[in-house]
C-alpha positions in Angstrom: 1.3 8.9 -14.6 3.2 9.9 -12.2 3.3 9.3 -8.1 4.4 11.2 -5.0 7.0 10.2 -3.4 5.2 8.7 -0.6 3.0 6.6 -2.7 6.3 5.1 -4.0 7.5 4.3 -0.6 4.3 2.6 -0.1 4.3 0.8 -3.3 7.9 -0.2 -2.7 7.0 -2.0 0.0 4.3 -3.6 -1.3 6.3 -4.6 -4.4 9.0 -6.1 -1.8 6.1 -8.5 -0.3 4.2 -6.0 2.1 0.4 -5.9 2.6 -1.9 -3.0 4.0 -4.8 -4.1 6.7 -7.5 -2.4 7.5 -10.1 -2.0 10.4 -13.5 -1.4 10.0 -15.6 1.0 12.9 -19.4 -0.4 11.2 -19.0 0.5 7.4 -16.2 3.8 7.7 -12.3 2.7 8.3 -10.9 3.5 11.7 -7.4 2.4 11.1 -5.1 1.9 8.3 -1.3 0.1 8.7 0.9 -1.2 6.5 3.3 -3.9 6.9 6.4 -4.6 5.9 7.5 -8.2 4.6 9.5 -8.8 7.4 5.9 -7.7 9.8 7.8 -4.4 10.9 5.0 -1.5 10.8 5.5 1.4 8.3 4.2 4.4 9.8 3.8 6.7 6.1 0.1 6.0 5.3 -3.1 7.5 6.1 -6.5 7.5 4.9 -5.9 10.2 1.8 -2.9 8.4 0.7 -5.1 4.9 1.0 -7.6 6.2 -1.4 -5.2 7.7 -4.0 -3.8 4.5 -4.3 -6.9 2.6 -4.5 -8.3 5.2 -6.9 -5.3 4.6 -9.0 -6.1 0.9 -8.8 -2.5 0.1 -7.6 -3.7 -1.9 -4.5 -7.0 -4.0 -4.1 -8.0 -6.6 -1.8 -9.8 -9.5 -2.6 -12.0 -11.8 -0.1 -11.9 -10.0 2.7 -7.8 -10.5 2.6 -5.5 -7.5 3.1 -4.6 -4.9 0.6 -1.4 -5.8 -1.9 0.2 -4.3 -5.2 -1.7 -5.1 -8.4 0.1 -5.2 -11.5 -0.7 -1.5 -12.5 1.0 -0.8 -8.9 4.3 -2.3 -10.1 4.1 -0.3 -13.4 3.9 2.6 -11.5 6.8 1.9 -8.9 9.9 2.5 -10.5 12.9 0.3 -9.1 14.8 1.6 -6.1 17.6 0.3 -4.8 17.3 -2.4 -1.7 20.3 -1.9 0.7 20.5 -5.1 2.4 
């Protein structure tokens, strides 16, 4: 299957130790941000982009924790270079 190229930003950063948190306005979402591992904010997701990849079942959350990659995520994400 494949995945736009902003779901394999997203993804990436996942893979490299990210996590997505959401707040909660009653039952709907109000805001969606995604962390990096090092606790930067990555500004490429919004609610569409949320649900694709949670339809997809590349991220779920479990507890009440935040969002992270599942393994089907990291079979979807091909490798990419880290330029550290």
């Amino acid at each position: 299957m494949d995945i736009s190229r902003a779901e394999q930003r997203i993804l990436h950063h996942l893979a490299q130790g990210g996590r997505i948190e959401i707040s909660r306005d009653g039952k709907a979402i109000a805001e969606i941000r995604c962390f990096t591992r090092d606790g930067w904010v990555y500004p490429g997701i919004d609610l569409e982009l949320f649900r694709k990849l949670k339809r997809k079942r590349a991220i779920r959350s479990s507890g009440g924790k935040p969002y992270r990659i599942t393994e089907r995520g990291l079979y979807l994400v091909r490798s990419e270079l880290d330029n550290r």
